[in-house]
N, C-alpha and C positions, 0 to 999 in steps of 0.2 A: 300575278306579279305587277300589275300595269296597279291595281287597285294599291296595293303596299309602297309603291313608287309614288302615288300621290298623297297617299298618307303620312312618309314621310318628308315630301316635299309640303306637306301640310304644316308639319313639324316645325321642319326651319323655317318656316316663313315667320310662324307663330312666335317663336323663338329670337327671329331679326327683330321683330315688328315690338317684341315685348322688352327687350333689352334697348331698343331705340329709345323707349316710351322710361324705363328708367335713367338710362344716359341723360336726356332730357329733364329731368324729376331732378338730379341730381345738381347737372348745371344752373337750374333755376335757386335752386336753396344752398347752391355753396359757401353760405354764411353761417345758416340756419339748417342744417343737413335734415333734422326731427317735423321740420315744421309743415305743417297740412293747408294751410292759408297763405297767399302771398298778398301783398296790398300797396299800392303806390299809392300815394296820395298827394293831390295838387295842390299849390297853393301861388296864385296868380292874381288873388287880388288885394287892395291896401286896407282890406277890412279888418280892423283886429277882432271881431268877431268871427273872424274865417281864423283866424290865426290861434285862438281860443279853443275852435272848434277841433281844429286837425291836434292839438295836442292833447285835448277830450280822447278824442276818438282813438290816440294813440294809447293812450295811457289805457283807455278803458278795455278794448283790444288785449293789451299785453296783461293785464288781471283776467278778463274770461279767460282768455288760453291757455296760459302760461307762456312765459319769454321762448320758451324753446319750442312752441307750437306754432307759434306767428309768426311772418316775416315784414317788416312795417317797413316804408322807405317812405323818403318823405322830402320833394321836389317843387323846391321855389325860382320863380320865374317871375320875369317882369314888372308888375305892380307887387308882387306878394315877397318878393328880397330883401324889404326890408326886417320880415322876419326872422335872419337871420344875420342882422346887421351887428355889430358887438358893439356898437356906441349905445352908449344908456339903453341896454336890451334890458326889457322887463319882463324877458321870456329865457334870459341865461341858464337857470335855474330848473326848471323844467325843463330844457331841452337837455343839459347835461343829465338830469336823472333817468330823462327816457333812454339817452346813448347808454347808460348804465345797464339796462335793462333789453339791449337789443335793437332799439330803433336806428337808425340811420336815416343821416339829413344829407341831403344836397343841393347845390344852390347853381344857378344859372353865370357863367362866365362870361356868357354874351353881356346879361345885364350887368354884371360887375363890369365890364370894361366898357359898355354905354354910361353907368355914373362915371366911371374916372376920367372919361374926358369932359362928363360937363360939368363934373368938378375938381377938376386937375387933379385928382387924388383917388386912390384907389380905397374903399372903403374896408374896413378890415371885417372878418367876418366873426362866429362864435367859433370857437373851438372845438375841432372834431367836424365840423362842415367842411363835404368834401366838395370841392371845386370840377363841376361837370361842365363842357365846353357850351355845349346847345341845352339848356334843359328840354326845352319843348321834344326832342332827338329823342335824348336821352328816356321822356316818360313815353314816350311810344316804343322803343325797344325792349321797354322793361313789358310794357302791356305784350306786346308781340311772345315775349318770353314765357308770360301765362298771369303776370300779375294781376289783381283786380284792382281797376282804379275807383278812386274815391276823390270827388274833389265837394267838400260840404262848403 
């Protein structure tokens, strides 16, 4: 009896432990429910080379996989904001195509509201960037949550 009691105290444990482990799977890809990979990706400095880079890697990403295998996100902070600045963006264009295809941008509201005071004006951004309070917060949480970050 004692042997059957721990078997099926084996059971449910097995059972908590594995339904947790989907709960968790689920909450991470509630955008992308299909997807096997998740990915943050930094983008924190003024290099338009870096800026180049992360929409390379996004785009090249969402053709290996396919759109509904990937989960791409893609968070600017501090020097790297201007990425996602809508004045004369020479990246308007690619970044709407990748939002077409699944990616997701967001951009730092600390640093939007450091330019706006030191230029009386709040900078408008692209379209479909979502406004996160802390980025730096924000890509630690996402890593916590199981993302793999990537900053090239």
């Amino acid at each position: 009896m004692k042997k059957m009691m721990n078997w099926m105290l084996f059971i449910a444990l097995s059972l908590v432990v594995s339904l947790g482990v989907v709960n968790a799977q689920e909450a991470l890809s509630e955008d992308k429910p299909f997807a096997e990979t998740h990915i943050i990706m930094q983008v924190s400095d003024a290099d338009p080379t870096h800026y180049q880079a992360v929409l390379d890697i996004s785009n090249n990403l969402t053709k290996r996989y396919g759109q509904e295998m990937i989960d791409i996100e893609v968070i600017a902070f501090g020097a790297g904001v201007p990425l996602f600045l809508a004045e004369d963006s020479q990246y308007a264009q690619r970044i709407a195509s990748l939002q077409e295809h699944g990616v997701r941008f967001y951009v730092c509201g600390n640093t939007l509201d450091t330019l706006e005071r030191k230029n009386h004006k709040r900078p408008a951004i692209l379209t479909g960037v979502e406004v996160v309070q802390t980025g730096v917060k924000f890509m630690i949480d996402e890593i916590k949550r199981g993302y793999i970050l990537i900053h090239p």
